[in-house]
C-alpha positions as CSV (number, residue, x, y, z in Angstrom):
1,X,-20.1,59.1,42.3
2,X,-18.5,59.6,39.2
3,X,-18.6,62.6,36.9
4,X,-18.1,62.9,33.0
5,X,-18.2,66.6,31.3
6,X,-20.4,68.0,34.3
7,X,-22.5,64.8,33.7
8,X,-23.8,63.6,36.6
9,X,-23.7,59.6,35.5
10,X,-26.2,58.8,38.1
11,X,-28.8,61.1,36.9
12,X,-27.6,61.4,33.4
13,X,-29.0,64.8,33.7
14,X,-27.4,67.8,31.9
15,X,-28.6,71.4,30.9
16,X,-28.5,72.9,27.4
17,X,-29.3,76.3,26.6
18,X,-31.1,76.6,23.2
19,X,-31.7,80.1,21.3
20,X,-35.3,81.3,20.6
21,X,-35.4,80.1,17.1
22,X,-34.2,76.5,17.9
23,X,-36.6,76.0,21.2
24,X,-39.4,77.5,18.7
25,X,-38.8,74.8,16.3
26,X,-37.9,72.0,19.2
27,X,-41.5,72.4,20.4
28,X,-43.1,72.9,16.9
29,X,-41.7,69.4,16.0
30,X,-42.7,67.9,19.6
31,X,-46.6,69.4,18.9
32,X,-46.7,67.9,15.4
33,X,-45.1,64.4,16.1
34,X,-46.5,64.0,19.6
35,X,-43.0,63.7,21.3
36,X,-41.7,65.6,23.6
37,X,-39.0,67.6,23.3
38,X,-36.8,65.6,25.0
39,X,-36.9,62.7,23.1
40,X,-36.7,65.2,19.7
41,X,-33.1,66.3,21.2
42,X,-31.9,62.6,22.4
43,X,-33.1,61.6,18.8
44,X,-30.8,64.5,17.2
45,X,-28.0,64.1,19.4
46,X,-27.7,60.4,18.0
47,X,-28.2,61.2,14.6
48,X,-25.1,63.5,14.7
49,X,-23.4,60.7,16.7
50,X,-24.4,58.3,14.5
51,X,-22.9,60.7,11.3
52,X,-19.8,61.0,12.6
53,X,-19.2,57.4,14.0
54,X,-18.3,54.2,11.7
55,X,-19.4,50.7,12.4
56,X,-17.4,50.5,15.5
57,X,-18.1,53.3,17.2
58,X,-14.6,55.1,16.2
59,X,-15.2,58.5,15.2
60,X,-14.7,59.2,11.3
61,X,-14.3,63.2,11.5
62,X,-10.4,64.3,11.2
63,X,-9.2,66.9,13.5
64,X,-7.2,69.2,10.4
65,X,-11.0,69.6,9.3
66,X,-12.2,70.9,11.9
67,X,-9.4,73.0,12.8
68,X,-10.3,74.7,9.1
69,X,-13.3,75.9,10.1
């Protein structure tokens, strides 16, 4: 079985730690929309993605800028 990152790909499975403040809002958002908060984070996740991919899929950030910060 093959494993990406700690990512089991067979499960697709992985664990995230959030702080107070951001699992406070994760759930406040799941009560008002109705989703759970799983599908709030996928949704996230892919927005980010989806910021810093063009229309191929290549990624559009440039490593000076984020070694700047």
């Amino acid at each position: 079985m093959k494993s990406i990152g700690g990512l089991d790909m067979a499960s697709r499975r992985m664990s995230i730690r959030f702080s107070e403040r951001i699992w406070m809002i994760l759930n406040e958002l799941s009560e008002k929309t109705g989703a759970t908060v799983s599908v709030i984070v996928r949704s996230l996740v892919m927005k980010g993605i989806d910021e810093i991919t063009d229309e191929s899929g290549n990624l559009k950030i440039d490593e000076r800028q984020i070694q700047e910060k």
